[in-house]
C-alpha positions in Angstrom: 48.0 12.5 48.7 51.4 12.1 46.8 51.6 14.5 43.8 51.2 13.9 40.1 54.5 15.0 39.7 56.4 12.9 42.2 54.2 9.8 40.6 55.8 11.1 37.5 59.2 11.1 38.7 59.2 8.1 40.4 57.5 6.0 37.5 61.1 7.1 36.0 63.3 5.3 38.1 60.7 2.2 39.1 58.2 0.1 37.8 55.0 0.0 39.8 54.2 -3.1 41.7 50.6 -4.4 42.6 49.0 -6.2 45.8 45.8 -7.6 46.1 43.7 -6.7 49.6 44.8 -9.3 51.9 47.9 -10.2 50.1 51.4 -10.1 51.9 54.2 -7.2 50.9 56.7 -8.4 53.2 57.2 -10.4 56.1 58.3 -10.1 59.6 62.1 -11.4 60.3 62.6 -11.9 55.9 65.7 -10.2 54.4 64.7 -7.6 52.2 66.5 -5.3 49.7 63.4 -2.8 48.9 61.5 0.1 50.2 58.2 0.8 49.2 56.3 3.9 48.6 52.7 3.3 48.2 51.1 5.2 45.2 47.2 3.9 46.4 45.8 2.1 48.8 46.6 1.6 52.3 49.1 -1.4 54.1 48.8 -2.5 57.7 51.8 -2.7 59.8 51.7 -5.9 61.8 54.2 -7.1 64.6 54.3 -10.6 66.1 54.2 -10.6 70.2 55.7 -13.0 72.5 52.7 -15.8 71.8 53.1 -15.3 68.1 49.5 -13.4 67.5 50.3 -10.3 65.1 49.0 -6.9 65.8 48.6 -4.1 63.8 51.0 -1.0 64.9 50.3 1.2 62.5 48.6 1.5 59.2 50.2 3.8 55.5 48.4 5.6 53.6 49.2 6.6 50.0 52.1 9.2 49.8 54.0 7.2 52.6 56.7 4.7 52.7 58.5 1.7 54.5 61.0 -0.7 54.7 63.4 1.5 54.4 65.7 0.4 56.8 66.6 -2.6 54.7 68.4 -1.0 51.8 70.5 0.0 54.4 71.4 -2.1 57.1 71.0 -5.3 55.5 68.7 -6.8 58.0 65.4 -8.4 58.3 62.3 -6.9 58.2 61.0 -5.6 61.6 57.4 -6.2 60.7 54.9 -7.9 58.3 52.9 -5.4 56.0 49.6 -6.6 54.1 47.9 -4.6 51.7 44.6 -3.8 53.4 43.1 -3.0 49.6 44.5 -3.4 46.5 47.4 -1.2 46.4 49.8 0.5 43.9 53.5 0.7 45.0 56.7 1.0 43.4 59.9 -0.1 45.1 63.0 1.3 45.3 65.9 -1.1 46.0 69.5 0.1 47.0 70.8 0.8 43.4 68.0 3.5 42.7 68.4 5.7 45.8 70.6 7.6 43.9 68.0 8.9 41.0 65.4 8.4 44.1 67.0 10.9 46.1 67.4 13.7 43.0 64.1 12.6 41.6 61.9 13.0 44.9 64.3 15.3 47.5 61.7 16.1 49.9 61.0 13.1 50.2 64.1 12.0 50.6 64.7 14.3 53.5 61.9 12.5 55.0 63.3 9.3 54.9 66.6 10.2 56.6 64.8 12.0 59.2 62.8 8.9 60.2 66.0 6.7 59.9 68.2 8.3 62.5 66.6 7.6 65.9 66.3 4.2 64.4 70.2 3.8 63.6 71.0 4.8 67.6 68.9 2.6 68.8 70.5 -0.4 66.7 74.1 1.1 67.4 72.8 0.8 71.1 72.0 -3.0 70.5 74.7 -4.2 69.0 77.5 -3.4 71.3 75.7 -4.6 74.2 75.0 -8.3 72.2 78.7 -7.7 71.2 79.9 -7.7 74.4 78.2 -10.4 75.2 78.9 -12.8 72.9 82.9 -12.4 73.5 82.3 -12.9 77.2 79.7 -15.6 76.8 81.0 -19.3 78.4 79.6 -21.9 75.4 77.1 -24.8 77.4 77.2 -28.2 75.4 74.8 -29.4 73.2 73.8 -32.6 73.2 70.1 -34.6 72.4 68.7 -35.4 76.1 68.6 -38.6 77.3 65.2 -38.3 77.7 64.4 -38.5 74.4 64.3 -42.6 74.5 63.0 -44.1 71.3 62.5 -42.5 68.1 59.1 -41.2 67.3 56.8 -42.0 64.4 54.7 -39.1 63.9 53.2 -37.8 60.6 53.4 -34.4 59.5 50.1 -32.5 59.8 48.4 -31.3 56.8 48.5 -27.8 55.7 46.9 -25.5 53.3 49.0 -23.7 50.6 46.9 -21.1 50.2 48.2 -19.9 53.7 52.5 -20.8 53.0 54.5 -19.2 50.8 57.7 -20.0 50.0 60.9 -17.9 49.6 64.4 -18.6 49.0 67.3 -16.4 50.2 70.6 -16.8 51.2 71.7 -18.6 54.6 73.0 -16.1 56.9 75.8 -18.5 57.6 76.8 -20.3 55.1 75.5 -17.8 52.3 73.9 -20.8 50.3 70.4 -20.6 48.7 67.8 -21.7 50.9 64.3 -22.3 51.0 62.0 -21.3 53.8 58.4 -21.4 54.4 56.3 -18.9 55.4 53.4 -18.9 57.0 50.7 -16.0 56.7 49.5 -16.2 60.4 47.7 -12.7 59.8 45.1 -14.2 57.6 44.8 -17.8 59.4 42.1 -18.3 61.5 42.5 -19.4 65.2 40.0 -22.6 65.0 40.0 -22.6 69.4 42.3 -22.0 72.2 42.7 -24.5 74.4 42.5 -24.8 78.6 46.2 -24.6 78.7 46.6 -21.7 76.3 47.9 -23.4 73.4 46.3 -21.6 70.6 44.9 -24.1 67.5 44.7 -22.7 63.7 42.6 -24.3 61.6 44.7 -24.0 58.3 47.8 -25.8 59.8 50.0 -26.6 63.0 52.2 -23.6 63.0 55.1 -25.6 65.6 56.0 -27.6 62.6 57.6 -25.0 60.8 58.3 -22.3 63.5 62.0 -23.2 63.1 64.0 -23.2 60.1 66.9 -24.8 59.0 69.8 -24.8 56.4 70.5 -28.4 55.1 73.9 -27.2 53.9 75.6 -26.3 57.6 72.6 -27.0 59.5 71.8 -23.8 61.0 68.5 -23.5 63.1 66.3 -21.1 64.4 63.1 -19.5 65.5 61.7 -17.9 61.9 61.5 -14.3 64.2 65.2 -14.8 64.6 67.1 -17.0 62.0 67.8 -14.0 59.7 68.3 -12.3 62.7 71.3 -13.1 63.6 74.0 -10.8 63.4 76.9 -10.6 61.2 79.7 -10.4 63.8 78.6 -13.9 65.4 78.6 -15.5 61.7 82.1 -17.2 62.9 81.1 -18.0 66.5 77.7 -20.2 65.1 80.4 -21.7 62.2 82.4 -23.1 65.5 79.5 -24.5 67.6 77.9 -26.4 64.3 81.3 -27.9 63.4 82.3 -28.4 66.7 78.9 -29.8 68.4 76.1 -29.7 66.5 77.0 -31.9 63.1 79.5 -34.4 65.4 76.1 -35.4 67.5 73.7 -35.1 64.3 76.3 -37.7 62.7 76.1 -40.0 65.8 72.6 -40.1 65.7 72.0 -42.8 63.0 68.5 -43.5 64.5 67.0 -40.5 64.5 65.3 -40.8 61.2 61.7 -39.6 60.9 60.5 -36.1 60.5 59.3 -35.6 63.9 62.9 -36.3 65.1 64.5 -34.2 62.7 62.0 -31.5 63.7 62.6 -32.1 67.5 67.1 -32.1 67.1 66.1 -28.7 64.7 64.0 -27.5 67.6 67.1 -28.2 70.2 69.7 -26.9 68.1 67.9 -23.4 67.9 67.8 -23.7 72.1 71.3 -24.6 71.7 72.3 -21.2 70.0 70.4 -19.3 71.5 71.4 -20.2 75.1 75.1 -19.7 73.3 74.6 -15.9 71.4 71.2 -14.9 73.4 71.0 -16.4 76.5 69.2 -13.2 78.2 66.6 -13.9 76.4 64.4 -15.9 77.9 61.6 -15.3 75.7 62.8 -17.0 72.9 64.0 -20.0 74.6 61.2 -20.9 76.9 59.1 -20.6 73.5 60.9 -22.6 72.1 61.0 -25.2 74.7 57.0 -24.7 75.1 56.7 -25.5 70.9 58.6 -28.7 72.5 56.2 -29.1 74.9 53.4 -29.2 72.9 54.9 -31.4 70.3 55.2 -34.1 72.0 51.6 -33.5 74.1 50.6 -34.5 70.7 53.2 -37.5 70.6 51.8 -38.5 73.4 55.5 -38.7 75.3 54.4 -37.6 78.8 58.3 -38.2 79.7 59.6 -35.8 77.2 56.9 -33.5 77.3 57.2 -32.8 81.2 61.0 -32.7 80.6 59.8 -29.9 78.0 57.9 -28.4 80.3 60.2 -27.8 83.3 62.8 -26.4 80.8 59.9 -24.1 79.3 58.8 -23.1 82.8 62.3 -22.1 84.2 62.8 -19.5 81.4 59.1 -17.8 80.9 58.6 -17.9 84.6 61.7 -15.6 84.1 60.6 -13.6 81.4 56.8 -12.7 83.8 59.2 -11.9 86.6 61.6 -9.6 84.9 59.1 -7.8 83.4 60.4 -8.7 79.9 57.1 -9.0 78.0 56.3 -6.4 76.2 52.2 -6.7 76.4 49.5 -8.1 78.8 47.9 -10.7 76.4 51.5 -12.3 76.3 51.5 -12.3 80.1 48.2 -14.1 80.8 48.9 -16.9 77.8 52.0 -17.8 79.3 51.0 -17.4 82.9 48.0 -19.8 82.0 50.3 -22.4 80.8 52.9 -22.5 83.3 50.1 -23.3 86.0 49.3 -26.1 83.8 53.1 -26.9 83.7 53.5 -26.6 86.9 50.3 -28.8 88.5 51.4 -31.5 86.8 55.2 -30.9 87.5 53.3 -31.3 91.1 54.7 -27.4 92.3 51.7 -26.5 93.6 52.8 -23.2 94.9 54.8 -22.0 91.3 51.3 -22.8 89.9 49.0 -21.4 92.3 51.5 -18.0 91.6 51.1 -18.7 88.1 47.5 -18.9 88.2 46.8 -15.7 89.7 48.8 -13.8 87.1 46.7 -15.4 84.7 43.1 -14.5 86.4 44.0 -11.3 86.8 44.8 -10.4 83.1 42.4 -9.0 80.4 41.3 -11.8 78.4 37.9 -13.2 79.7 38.3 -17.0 78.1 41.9 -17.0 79.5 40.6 -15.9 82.6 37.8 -18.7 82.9 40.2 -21.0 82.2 42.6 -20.1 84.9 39.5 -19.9 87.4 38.8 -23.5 86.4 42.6 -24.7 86.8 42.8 -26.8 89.6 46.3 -25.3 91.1 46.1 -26.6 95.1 
């Protein structure tokens, strides 16, 4: 339990901030420029996996801290942390470490400690997606030809309760932007379906999976659109000037907010093929949010072409080992069989389907088991 005496001190150089059980601290892939230490209560550390289902990793107890790492490197949060009761916190932002570290020394020490296997790993990182990115041959982006006829589809409802928005600063233009987040933690899963698209009941999260900046038009995957890091700031300025906004202009009759959300959805693919082609993660997920989209346009055209693009990177990803749990595995294995056996590769989705009976998940199972892959 943290001392009377370091509440004392740090009620100095901070004022105390409050949560409500259930309530969102700060979220996964959002700039931040505060870390908390938590005076009472408890906060749950969540992390999103490759299917976009959080998990908790760990859980902080009064006396600890976190989201440090922000008031130093200047990037996005690494995880989501919900207050688990209703908690007591103060927050120390960059211009108080000073007073922080002579006010509270010991734990001060702490902090640095936990900090430094962190900053090699990082180091690590970014000179290996350095290197890449000098070396990396730019593909062109263009919208498919596929994609026939514009398409009238409404917006699906959503409920407030579960968005919240937050404005911050574009991490390529610097403007003030506007982005909308969703607090998947506490929406409930209404089913998942045969294919192993999972439905929410609150709203359609492949809406608003993918940001954008209506000043220079960046777009990405929420996970990643702070993400990006500074030293490609000038290579992203080139492909939008050079590609993206010449074939947005041109495309005078793509006008309804399902187009608009589909040339958001290829511009992310589009940059990240450019700055993070290895992974194929984030792409084929991207393509797969494609996929489903227009399942629900009901464009069998585009939504096979959405498939096969979606199926040729996660197919990678389960073959490379790249995914970090089982759960992850099985979802994805499930609906690349599906993919597949009606892409008519009967032998990618019998494959497919075997990775997918033999995972953990008993409804994922079942419905591999009844997937008719021969």
């Amino acid at each position: 339990m943290i001392q009377d005496e370091t509440v004392r001190r740090l009620m100095q150089i901070s004022v105390p901030k409050t949560f409500k059980a259930q309530e969102y601290i700060c979220y996964e892939g959002q700039p931040g420029s505060e870390m908390y230490i938590i005076l009472r209560g408890s906060v749950g550390v969540y992390v999103s996996n490759a299917i976009e289902t959080q998990t908790e990793v760990s859980r902080i107890m009064a006396g600890d801290f976190f989201g440090e790492m922000s008031i130093f490197d200047n990037l996005p949060r690494s995880a989501s942390c919900i207050a688990l009761e209703d908690v007591i916190c103060v927050a120390i932002s960059k211009d108080k470490l000073i007073p922080f570290f002579s006010a509270c020394p010991d734990m001060a020490m702490k902090l640095l400690e936990n900090m430094s296997g962190r900053i090699r790993r990082l180091d690590n990182a970014l000179y290996k997606s350095e290197r890449f990115v000098q070396n990396k041959k730019l593909p062109p982006f263009e919208i498919p030809e596929e994609y026939s006829f514009s398409h009238i589809v409404e917006e699906p409802a959503h409920n407030l309760d579960f968005t919240e928005p937050v404005t911050a600063e574009c991490p390529i233009c610097g403007k003030s932007i506007t982005v909308l987040n969703l607090k998947k933690r506490i929406m409930s899963m209404s089913k998942i379906q045969s294919d192993g698209r999972i439905k929410y009941a609150e709203c359609e999260p492949l809406w608003y999976d993918v940001w954008n900046c209506p000043y220079c038009h960046y777009s990405n995957h929420y996970l990643s659109f702070f993400r990006m890091l500074s030293f490609k700031k000038e290579f992203i300025k080139r492909i939008l000037k050079e590609q993206h906004n010449p074939v947005i202009l041109k495309a005078n009759s793509l006008n309804t907010p399902f187009d608009h959300l589909f040339v958001k959805y290829i511009q992310a693919i589009h940059i990240n093929e450019a700055c993070n082609a290895n992974d194929n993660t984030l792409i084929g997920k991207l393509w797969l949010n494609l996929y489903w989209l227009f399942d629900d346009a009901a464009d069998d055209n585009m939504k096979l072409y959405c498939g096969e693009k979606a199926a040729a990177y996660l197919s990678k990803a389960i073959e490379d080992e790249s995914l970090s749990d089982k759960q992850s595995v099985q979802s994805f294995a499930l609906t690349l069989a599906n993919i597949y056996t009606q892409l008519g590769q009967t032998e990618s989705a019998k494959r497919m389907q075997d990775i997918a009976i033999n995972g953990e998940d008993a409804q994922l199972k079942a419905f591999a088991y009844a997937l008719n892959a021969n």
